[in-house]
Every structure is written in structure tokens, then in C-alpha cells.
C-alpha positions, 0 to 999 in steps of 0.5 A: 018607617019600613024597609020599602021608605029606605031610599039613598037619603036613609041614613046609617042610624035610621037603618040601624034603629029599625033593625034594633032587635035583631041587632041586640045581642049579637056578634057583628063582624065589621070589614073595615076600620078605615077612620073615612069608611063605611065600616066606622060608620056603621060599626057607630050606628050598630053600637048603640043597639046593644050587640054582644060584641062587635068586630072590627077587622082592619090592616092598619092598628094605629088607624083603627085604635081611635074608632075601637076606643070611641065605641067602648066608650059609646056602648060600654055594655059591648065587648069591642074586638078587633082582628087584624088582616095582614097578607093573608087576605086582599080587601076590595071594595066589595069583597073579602077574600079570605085565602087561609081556610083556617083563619077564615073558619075562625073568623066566620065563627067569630060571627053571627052576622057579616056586615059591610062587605060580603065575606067570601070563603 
């Protein structure tokens, strides 16, 4: 498979194992812990490549709580965080607006990879 034969009936986890190495190792920061969303299932797909640690940024704990406890069961070798966004920040769909400069600069080197939304500064 290559990047050119991902077409809208490539699934997460196909993606996922493509890009396995550039995975391994890293800290993914996941907009997004919503059971139903796409930030669950991708953080699902990521975690069986290995990455150092994964980031789950969310409003809502007790929502997210059964998605972090999933994964550190699924890739006990990942650290597994999460950091909730409270008023600071309005999520949209496709953005994440971060209005406090300095949550958003600790956030941003909390990562080496933004992944599901776009993160604007």
C-alpha cells in the first residue's frame, strides 16, 4: 500500500500501520477524547505502533476515563496522559484555539506531533 491507494474506505488502522515507524517513539498530542469521536479512534490505531506517549486532551474526565484506561491497557509500554481544556480554549471541529499563550506553549512542547485537528496558536 502507498499514500496514493488511501482513498475515503482506508481505514484508521491501515493508516496507522503504514506509518508505524514514524510513529514509534513519539509524543502524539490527540485533540479530542469524546467516546463517539475521531480523536478515540485514532488514539486506538496510534497506540498499537508504540509511541513514547500519547496525549489526550479533553473537557470532559469522566467521559474520557474509559478511552485512557483502554489504551494503557492496550500499549502498556505508552505512557498515557491527559490534559483537560476548560475555558480557556473553544474546540471546533477543525480547530483548536488556544487563547492563553502560556498553556498553549506548554501544551505545544508537550508534543512532537499535533494529530486530528489542526492546533492554532
Amino acid at each position: 500500500m502507498t499514500t496514493s491507494t488511501f482513498g475515503k474506505f482506508t481505514l484508521g488502522t491501515e493508516v496507522a500501520a503504514f506509518f508505524a515507524d514514524r510513529i514509534h517513539g513519539k509524543t502524539i498530542l490527540i485533540p479530542g477524547g469524546n467516546p463517539k469521536g475521531l480523536g478515540t479512534a485514532t488514539a486506538r490505531a496510534l497506540a498499537t505502533h508504540t509511541p513514547a506517549k500519547l496525549i489526550i486532551a479533553h473537557r470532559n474526565l469522566p467521559k474520557t476515563q474509559p478511552l485512557l484506561d483502554e489504551l494503557t491497557f492496550l500499549a502498556p509500554q505508552t505512557q498515557i496522559h491527559s490534559v483537560q481544556l476548560d475555558g480557556r480554549f473553544c474546540l471546533r471541529p477543525r480547530v483548536v484555539v488556544a487563547v492563553d499563550p502560556v498553556l498553549a506553549e506548554r501544551l505545544w512542547k508537550l508534543s512532537d506531533q499535533i494529530v486530528g485537528e489542526e492546533f492554532v496558536l
